[in-house]
C-alpha positions as CSV (number, residue, x, y, z in Angstrom):
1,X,-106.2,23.6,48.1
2,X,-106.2,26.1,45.2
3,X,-104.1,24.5,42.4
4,X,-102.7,27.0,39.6
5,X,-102.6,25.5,35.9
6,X,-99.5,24.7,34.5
7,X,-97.9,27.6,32.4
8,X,-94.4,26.9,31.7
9,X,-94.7,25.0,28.1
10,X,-91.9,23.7,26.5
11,X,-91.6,23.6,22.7
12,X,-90.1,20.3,21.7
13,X,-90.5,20.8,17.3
14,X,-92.5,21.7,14.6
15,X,-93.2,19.0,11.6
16,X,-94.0,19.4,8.3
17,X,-97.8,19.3,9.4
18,X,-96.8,22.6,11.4
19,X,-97.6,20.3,14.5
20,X,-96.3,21.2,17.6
21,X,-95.6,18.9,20.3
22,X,-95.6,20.5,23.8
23,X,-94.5,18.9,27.1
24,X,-95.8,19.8,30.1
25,X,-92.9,21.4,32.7
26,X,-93.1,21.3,36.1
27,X,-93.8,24.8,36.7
28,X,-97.4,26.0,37.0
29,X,-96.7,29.7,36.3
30,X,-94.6,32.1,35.8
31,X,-94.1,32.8,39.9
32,X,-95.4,30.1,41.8
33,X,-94.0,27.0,39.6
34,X,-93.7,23.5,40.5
35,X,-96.5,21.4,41.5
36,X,-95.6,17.5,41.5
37,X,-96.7,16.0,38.3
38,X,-95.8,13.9,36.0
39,X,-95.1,15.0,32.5
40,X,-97.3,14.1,29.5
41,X,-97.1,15.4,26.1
42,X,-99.6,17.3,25.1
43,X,-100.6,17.9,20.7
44,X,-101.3,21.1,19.7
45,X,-102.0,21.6,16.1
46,X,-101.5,24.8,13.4
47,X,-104.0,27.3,13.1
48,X,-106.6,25.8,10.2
49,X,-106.1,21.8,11.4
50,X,-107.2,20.0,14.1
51,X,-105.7,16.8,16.2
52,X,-107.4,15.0,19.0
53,X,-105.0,16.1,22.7
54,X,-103.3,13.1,23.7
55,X,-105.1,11.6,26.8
56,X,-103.2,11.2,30.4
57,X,-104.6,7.8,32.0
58,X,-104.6,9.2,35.6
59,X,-103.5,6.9,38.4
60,X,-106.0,4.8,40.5
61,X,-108.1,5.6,43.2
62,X,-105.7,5.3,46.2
63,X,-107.0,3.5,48.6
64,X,-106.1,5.4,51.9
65,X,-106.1,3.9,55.0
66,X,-108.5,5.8,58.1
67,X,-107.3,8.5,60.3
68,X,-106.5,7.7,64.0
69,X,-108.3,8.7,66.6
70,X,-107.1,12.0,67.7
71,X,-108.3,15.2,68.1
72,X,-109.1,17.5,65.1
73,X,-108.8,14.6,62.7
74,X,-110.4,14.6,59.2
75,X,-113.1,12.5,57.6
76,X,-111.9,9.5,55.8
77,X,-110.1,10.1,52.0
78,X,-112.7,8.5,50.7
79,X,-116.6,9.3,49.4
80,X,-119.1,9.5,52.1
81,X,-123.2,7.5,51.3
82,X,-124.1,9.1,48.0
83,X,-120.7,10.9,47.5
84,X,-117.8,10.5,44.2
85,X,-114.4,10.4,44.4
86,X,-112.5,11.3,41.1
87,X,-109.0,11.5,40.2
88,X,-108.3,13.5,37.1
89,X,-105.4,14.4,35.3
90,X,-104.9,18.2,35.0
91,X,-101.5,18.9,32.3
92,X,-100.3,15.7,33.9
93,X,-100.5,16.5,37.7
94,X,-102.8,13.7,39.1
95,X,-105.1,15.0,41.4
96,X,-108.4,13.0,43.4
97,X,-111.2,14.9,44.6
98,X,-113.6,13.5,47.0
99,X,-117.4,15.3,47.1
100,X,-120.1,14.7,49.3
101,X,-123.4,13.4,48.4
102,X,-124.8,17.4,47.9
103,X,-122.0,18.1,45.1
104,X,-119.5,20.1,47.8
105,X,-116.1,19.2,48.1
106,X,-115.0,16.9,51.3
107,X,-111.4,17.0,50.1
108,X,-108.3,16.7,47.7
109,X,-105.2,14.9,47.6
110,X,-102.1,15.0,45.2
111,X,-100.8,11.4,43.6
112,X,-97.8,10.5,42.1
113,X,-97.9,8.2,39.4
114,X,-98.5,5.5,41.7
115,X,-101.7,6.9,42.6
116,X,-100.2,7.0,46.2
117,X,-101.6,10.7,48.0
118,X,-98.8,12.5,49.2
119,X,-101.0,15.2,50.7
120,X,-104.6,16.0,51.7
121,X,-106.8,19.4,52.4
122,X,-110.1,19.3,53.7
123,X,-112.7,21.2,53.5
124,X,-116.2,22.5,55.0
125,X,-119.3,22.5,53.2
126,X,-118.8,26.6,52.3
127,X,-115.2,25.7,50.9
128,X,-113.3,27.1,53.2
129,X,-109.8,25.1,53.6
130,X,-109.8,23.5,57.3
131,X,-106.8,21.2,57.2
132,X,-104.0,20.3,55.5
133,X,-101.9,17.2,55.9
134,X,-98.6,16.2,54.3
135,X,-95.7,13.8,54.9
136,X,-92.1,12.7,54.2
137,X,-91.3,9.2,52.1
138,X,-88.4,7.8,52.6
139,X,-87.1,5.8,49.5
140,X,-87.1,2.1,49.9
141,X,-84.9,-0.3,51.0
142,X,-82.5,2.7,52.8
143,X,-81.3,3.7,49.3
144,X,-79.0,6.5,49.3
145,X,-80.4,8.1,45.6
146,X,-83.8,8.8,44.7
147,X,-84.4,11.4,47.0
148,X,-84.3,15.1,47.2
149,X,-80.6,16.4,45.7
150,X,-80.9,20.0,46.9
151,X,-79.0,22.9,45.5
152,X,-79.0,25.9,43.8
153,X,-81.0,24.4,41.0
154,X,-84.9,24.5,40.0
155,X,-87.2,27.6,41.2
156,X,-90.1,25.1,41.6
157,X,-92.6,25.9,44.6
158,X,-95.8,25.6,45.2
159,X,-98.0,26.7,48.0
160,X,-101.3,25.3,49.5
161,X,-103.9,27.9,50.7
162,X,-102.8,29.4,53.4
163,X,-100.4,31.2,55.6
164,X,-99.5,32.5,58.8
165,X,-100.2,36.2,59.6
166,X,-98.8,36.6,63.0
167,X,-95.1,35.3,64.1
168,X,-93.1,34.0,65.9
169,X,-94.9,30.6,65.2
170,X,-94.6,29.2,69.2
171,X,-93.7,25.4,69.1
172,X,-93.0,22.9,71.6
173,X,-91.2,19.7,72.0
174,X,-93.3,15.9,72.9
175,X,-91.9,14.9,75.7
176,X,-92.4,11.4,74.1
177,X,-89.1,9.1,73.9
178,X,-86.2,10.2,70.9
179,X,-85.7,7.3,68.5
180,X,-82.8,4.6,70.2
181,X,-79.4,6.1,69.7
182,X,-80.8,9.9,70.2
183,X,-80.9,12.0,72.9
184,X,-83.5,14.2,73.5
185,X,-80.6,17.3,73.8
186,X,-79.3,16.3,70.0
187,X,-82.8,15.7,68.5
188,X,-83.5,19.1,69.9
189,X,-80.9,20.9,68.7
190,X,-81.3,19.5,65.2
191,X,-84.5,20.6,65.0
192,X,-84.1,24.1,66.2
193,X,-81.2,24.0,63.6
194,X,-84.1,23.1,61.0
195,X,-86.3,25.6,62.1
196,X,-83.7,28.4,61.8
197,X,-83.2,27.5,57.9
198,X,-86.5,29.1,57.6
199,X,-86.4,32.1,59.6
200,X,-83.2,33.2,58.4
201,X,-84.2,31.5,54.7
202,X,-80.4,29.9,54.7
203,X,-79.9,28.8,51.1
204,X,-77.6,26.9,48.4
205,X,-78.1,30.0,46.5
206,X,-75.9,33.0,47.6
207,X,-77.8,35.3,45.1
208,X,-81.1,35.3,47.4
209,X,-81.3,37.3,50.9
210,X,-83.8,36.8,53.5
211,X,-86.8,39.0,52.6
212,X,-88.9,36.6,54.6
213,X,-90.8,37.6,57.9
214,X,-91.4,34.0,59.0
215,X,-90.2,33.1,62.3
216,X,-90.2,29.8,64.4
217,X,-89.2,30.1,68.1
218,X,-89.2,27.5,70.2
219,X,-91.7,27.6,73.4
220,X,-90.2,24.4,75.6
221,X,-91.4,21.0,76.4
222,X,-95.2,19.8,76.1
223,X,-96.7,16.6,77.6
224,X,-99.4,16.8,74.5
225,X,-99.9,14.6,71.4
226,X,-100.5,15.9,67.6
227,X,-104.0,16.8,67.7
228,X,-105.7,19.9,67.7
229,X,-105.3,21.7,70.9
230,X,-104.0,25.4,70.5
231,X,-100.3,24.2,71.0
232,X,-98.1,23.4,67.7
233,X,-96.1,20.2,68.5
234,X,-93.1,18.5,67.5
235,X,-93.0,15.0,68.5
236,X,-91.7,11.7,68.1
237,X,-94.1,8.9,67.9
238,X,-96.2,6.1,65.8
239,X,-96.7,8.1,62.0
240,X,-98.6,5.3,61.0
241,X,-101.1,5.5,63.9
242,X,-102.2,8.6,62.8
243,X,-103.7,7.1,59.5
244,X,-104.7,8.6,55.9
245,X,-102.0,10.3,54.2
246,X,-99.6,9.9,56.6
247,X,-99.3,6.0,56.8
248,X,-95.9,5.5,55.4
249,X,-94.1,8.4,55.8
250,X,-91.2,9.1,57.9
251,X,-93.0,12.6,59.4
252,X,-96.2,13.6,58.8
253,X,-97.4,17.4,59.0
254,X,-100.5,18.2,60.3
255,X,-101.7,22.4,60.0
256,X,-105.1,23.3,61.0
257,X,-106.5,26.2,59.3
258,X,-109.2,29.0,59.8
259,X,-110.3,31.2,57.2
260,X,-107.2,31.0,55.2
261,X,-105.1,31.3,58.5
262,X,-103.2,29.0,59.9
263,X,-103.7,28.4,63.6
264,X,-102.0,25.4,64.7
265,X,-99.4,23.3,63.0
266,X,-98.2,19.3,64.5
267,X,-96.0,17.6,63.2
268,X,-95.0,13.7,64.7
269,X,-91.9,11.6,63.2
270,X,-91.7,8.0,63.1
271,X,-89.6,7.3,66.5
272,X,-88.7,3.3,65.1
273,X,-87.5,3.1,61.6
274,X,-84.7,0.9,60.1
275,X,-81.3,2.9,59.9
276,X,-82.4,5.3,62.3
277,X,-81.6,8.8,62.7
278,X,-78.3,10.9,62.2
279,X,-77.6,14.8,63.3
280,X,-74.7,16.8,63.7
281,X,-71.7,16.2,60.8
282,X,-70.3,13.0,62.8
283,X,-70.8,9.5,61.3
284,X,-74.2,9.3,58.7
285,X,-76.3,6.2,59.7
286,X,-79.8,6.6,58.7
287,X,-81.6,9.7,57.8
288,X,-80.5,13.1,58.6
289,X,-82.7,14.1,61.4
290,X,-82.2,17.9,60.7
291,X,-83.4,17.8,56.7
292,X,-86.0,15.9,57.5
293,X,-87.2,18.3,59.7
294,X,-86.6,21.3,57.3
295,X,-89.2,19.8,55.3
296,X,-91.7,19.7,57.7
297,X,-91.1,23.4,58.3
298,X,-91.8,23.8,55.1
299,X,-95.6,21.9,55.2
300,X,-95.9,24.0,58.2
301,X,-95.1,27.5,56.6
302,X,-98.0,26.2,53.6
303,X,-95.1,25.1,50.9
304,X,-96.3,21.9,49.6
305,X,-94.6,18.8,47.3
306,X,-92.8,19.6,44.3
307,X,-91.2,17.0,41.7
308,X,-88.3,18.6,41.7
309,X,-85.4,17.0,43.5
310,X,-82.9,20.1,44.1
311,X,-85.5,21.3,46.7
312,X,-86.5,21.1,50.2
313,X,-90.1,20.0,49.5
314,X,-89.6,17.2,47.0
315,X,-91.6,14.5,48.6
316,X,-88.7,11.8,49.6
317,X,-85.5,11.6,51.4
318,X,-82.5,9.4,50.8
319,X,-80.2,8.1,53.2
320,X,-77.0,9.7,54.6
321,X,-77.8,12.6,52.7
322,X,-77.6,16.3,54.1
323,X,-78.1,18.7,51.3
324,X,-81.7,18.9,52.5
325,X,-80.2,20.8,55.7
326,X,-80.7,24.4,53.7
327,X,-82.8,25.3,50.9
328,X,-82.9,25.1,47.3
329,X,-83.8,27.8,45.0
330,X,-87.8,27.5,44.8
331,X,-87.7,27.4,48.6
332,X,-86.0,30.2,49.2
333,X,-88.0,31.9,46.5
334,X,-91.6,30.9,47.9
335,X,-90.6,31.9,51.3
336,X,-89.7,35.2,50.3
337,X,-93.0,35.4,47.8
338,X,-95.0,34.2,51.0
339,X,-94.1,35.9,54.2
């Protein structure tokens, strides 16, 4: 995944020295801001005097569980015989990369300040991108703050390296079982809902049209599993069977890629979970199926994590919370940058 360097620096004050503290933002440039970091000040000194930068003490290692046994999966998040793995700190962003044993990247994986990966692209031995896999958090203990609060707030985006070039993107439905208390009709309908937030790129913010090209459409039901197959997938199902990155999460979005091309996109949410699952604008028990998928769209479309919570792609969900249903600013934005 191509990361951009963080631009947008914001002067905090100048002392008598003429030193200058500067804080890293969240943007990483001037249009494509907002890659999840955390913020660390940086020193940076008046011409004619010098100062040491202020070191960021990245997170750990993560240690990453292995990938399930299903077609198209990845290696392992970890160093092959004779490999490295090395998580750096790049203007506060933690970042791992894993290398084989000839020097060429195997793969990379965003961390919060946990040092637990929120994403992960892999990569052939000419660097070409292959995969990309990214998930959903939920935030513990079925709190209702902490997740996203989308609006009409932060431009934040940030994309991984790819995109679609021919639409509609064709996607089917796991005929798998709908979480207890869900029909198959309402989790359907919910997710169609989701999917049409992004071809019509519906927004908090009345200010931006749709500009965007993208275009899901639904294709039926399948009797297939995530995998790579030819068939993009919607399912419900075991997250946590399918390993790595997506251990954990609530949904897990997996997008195979070719040359910089997307060609198939799966995406599997955790049928069992404490609280459930809500649609519709009844009663709100659980999580709101339809934001939850909205995001996923989003990892499908190439839109990746962002730390900022008034949009789509910040990496967790609260409970009983709906904003998530349309999309904030930088999502909007991106969409229309993108496609």
């Amino acid at each position: 995944m191509t990361r951009e360097r963080a631009r947008g620096l914001a002067v905090a004050a100048a002392t008598a020295l003429g030193v200058i503290a500067v804080a890293i933002s969240l943007f990483q440039d001037d249009d494509e801001p907002g890659r999840p970091v955390t913020s660390a000040p940086v020193t940076v000194t008046a011409p004619g005097t010098t100062a040491p930068v202020a070191p960021v003490t990245p997170p750990p290692v993560p240690e990453v569980t292995g990938w399930g046994d299903f077609p198209g999966a990845p290696p392992d998040l970890a160093a092959p015989p004779g490999g490295s793995e090395e998580v750096t700190a790049d203007a506060g962003a933690p970042v791992l990369a894993v290398r084989r044993a000839d020097g060429t990247l195997l793969a990379t994986a965003s961390l919060d300040e946990r040092g637990t990966a929120l994403d992960a692209s892999f990569f052939d031995r000419a660097g070409e991108l292959t995969l990309v896999v990214a998930g959903l958090r939920t935030v513990a203990g079925g709190a209702t703050t902490g997740g996203a609060r989308v609006g009409c707030g932060s431009p934040a985006s940030a994309r991984a390296d790819f995109r679609w070039t021919r639409f509609p993107i064709r996607w089917r439905l796991g005929t798998a079982r709908t979480p207890p208390g869900l029909s198959r009709a309402r989790a359907l309908t919910a997710i169609r809902k989701s999917r049409g937030t992004w071809n019509a790129n519906r927004t908090h913010c009345p200010d931006i049209p749709d500009a965007s090209r993208a275009r899901f459409s639904y294709a039926g039901s399948s009797g297939r599993a995530t995998g790579r197959d030819g068939v993009s997938l919607v399912e419900f199902g075991d997250v946590g069977r399918l390993g790595g990155v997506c251990a954990g999460t609530v949904a897990c979005t997996l997008t195979w890629v070719s040359r910089g091309r997307a060609i198939e996109s799966d995406t599997r949410i955790r049928r069992s979970r404490p609280g459930g699952y809500f649609t519709g604008s009844g009663r709100r028990r659980g999580i709101d199926l339809q934001s939850v998928m909205v995001h996923e769209g989003g990892h499908t479309l190439g839109f990746d994590h962002v730390s900022a919570r008034s949009v789509v792609m910040f990496p967790s969900i609260a409970s009983r919370t709906v904003g998530g249903r349309i999309l904030g600013r930088g999502d909007a934005l991106v969409n229309n940058r993108t496609y």
